[in-house]
Structure formats: structure tokens, C-alpha cells
Backbone as CSV, one residue per row, in Angstrom:
resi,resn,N_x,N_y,N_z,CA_x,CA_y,CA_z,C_x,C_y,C_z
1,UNK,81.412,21.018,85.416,80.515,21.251,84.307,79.298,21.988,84.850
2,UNK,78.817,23.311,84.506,77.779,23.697,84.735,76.298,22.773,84.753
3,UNK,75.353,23.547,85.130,74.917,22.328,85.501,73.808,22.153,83.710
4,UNK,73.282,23.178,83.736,72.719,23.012,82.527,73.468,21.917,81.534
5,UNK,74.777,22.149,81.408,75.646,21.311,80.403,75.266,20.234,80.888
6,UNK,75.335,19.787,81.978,75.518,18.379,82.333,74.220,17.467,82.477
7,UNK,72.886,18.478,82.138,71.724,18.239,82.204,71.931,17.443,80.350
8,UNK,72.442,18.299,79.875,72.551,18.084,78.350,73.265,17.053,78.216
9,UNK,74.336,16.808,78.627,75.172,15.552,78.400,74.675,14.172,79.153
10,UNK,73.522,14.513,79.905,73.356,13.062,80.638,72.866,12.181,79.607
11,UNK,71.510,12.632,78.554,71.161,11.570,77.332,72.125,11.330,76.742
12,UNK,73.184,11.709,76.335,74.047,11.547,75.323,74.776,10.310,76.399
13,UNK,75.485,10.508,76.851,76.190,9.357,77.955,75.075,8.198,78.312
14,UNK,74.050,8.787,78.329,72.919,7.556,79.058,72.911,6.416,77.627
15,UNK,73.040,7.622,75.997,72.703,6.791,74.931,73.645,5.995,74.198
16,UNK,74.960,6.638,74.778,75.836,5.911,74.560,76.064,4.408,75.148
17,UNK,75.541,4.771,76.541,75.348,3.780,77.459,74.858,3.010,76.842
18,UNK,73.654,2.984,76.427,72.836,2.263,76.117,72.876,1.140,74.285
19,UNK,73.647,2.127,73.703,74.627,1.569,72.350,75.262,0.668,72.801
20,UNK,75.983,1.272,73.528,77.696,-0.016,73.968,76.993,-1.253,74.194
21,UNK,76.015,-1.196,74.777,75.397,-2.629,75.800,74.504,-3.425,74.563
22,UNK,74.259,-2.734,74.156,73.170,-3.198,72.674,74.031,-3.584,71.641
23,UNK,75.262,-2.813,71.423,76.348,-3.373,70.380,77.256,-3.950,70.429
24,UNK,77.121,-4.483,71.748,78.423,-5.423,72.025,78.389,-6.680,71.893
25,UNK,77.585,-7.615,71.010,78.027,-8.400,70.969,79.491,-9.149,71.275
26,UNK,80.414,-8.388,70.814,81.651,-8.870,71.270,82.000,-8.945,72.212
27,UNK,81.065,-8.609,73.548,81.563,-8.644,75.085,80.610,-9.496,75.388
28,UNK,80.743,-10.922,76.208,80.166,-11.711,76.322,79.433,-11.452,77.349
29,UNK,78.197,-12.297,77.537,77.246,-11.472,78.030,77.497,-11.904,79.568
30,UNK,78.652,-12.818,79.986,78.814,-12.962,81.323,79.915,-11.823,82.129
31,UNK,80.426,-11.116,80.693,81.042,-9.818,81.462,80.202,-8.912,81.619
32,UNK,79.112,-8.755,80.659,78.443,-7.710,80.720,77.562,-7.598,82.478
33,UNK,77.298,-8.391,82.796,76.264,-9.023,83.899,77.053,-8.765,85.094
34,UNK,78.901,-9.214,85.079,79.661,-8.921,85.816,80.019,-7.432,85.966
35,UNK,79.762,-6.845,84.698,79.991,-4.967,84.843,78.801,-4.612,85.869
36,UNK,77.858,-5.203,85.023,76.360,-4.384,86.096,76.532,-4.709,87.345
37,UNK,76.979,-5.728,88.089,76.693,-6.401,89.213,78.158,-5.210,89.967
38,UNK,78.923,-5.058,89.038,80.057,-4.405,90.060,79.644,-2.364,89.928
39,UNK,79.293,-2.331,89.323,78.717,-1.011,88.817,77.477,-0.612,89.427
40,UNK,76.714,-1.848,90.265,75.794,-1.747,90.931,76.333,-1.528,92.393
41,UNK,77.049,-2.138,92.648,77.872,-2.230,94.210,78.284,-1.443,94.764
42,UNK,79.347,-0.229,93.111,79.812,0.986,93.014,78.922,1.991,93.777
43,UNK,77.912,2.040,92.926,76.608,3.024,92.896,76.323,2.748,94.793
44,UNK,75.680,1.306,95.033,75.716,1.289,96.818,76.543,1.964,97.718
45,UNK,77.611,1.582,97.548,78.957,2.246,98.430,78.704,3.694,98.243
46,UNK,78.336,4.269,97.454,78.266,5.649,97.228,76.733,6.801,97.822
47,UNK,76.445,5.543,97.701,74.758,6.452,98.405,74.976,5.664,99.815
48,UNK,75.273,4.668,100.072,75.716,4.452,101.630,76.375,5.614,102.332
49,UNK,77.359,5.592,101.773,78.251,7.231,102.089,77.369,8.435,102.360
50,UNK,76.124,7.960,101.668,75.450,9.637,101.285,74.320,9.160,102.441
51,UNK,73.561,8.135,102.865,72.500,7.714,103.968,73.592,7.984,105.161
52,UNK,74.209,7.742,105.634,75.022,7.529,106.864,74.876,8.782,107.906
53,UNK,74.924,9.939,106.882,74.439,11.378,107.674,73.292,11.419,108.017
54,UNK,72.470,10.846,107.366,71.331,10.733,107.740,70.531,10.187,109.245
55,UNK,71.570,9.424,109.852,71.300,8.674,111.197,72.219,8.600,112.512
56,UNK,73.329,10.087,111.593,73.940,10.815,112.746,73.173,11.538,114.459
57,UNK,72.872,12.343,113.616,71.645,12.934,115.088,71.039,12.145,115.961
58,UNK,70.287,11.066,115.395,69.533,10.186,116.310,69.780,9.823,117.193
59,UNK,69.445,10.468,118.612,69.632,9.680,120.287,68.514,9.167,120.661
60,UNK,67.402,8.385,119.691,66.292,7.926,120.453,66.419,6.360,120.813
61,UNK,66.029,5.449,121.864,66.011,4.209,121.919,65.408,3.690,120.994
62,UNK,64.271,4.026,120.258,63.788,3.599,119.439,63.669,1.604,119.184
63,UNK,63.951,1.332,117.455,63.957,-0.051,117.771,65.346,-1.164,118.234
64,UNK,66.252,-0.331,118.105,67.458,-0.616,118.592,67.953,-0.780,119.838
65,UNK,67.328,-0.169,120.604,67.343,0.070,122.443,67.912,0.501,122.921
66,UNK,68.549,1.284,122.097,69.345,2.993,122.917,70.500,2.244,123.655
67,UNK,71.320,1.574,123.195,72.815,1.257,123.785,73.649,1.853,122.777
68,UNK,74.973,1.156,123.024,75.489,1.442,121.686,75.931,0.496,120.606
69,UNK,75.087,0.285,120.659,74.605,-1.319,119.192,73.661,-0.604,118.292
70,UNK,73.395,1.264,118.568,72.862,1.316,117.508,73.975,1.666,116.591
71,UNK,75.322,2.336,116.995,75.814,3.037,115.631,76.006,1.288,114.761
72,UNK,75.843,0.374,115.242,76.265,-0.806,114.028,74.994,-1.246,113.828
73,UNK,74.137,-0.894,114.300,73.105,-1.367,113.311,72.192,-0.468,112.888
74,UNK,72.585,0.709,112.726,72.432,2.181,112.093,72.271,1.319,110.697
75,UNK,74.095,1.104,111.249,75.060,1.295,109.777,74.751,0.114,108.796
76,UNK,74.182,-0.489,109.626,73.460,-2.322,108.739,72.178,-1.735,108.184
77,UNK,71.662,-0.913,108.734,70.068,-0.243,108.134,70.366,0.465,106.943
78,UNK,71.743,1.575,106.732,71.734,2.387,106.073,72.722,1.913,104.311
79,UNK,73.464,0.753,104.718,73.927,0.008,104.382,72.704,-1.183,103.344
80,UNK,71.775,-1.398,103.860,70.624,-2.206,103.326,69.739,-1.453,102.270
81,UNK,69.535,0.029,102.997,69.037,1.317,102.171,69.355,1.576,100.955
82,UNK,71.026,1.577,100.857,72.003,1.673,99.529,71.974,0.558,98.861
83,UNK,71.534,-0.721,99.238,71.803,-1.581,98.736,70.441,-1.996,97.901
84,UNK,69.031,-1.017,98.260,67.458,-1.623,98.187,67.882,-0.483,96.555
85,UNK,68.584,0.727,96.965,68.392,1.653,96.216,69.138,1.595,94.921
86,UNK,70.601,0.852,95.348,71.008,0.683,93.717,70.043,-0.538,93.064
87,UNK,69.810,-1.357,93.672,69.091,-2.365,92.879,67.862,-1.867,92.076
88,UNK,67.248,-1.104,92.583,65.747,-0.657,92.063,66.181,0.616,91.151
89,UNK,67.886,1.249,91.007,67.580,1.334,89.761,68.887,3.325,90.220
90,UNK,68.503,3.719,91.144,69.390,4.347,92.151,69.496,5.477,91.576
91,UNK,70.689,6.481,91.182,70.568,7.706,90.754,71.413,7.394,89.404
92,UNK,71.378,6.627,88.905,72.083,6.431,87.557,73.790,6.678,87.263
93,UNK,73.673,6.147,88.792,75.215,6.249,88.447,76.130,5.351,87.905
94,UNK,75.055,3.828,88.588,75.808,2.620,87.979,76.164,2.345,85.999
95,UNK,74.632,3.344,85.871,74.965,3.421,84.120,76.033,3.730,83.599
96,UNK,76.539,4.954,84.033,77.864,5.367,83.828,78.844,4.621,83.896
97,UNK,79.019,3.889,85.077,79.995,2.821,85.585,80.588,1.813,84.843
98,UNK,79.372,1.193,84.466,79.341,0.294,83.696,79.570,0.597,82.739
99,UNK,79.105,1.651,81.836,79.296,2.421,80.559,81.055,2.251,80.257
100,UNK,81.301,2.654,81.319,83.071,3.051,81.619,83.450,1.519,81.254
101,UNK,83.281,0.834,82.309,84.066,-0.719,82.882,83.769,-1.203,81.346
102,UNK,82.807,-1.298,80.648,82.618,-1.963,79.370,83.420,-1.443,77.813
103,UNK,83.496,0.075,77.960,84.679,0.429,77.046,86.259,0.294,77.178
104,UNK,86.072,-0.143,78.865,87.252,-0.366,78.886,87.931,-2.026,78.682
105,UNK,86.782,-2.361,78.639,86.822,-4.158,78.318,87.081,-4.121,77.028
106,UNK,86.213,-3.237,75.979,86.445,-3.078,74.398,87.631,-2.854,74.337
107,UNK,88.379,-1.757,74.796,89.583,-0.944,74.492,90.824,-2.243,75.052
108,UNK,90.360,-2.777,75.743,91.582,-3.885,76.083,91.234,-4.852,75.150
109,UNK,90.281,-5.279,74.710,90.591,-6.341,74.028,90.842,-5.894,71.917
110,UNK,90.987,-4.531,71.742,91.318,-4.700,70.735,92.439,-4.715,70.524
């Protein structure tokens, strides 16, 4: 999708988003909580993926002490990063996610 388009379609998906979750009564609100929580996790794993390059280059001892216990606790730093970042709200991907996981809860249960 070009990008302009997709600039255009993000309110529409965000508002849909935001309908489904507001009109669902019929999805109880302990699935709903279970969509966000897995739609949040989604969103982590995915910007984890995206921090990880980020702490490739680094050969300094720094606070780790320059063995090789940093690539695993790089990966526990960058890993914590994704995890600070979907919570506080992230690149809006989990909206989508969830958007998805919840029509598809509708669509199965009619």
C-alpha cells in the first residue's frame, strides 16, 4: 500500500479498532483483556526483532564486562526495551492485533 494510502487507512482501522472494543459487549471482557495482553506480547516480539540490531556493533566492556555474557545480556536489555515499549503504548501495532484476534472471536462465535 502506498504510503499516503496507508497514512489514510490507519484512522479508519484505528476506528474500527476502537468500535469493536466499545461494541462488544458480546465478548466478555476477560477475552478482551486476554486479546490485549497477547496483542501486546505480539507487538514486543516484533520491536525486539527490530532493537537487537541495535547492539550488534558494540565491542565495549562497558556495564557488562566485555566477556561473552554480553551477547545474553544484550539480548535481556533489548528484550526488556520491547517489552517497556509495547506496554507504554509502542507503534500501534498491538491495536491492530487485537482488532484482528477480536473479530475473529466475533466471527467464531456467530
Amino acid at each position: 500500500m502506498p504510503a499516503p494510502l496507508a497514512l489514510l487507512a490507519a484512522p479508519v482501522v484505528a476506528s474500527a479498532a476502537g468500535e469493536l472494543v466499545a461494541q462488544a459487549p458480546r465478548i466478555a471482557k476477560d477475552i478482551q483483556q486476554k486479546a490485549r495482553e497477547a496483542a501486546q506480547d505480539f507487538e514486543a516480539v516484533f520491536l525486539n526483532s527490530m532493537f537487537e540490531p541495535m547492539f550488534t556493533g558494540l565491542d565495549s566492556e562497558g556495564p557488562f564486562g566485555g566477556n561473552g555474557s554480553n551477547g545474553i545480556w544484550r539480548s535481556f536489555l533489548s528484550e526488556e526495551y520491547a517489552k517497556s515499549f509495547a506496554k507504554a503504548g509502542g507503534i500501534g501495532l498491538a491495536d491492530h492485533v487485537q482488532t484482528a484476534l477480536l473479530a475473529a472471536q466475533e466471527a467464531r462465535n456467530r
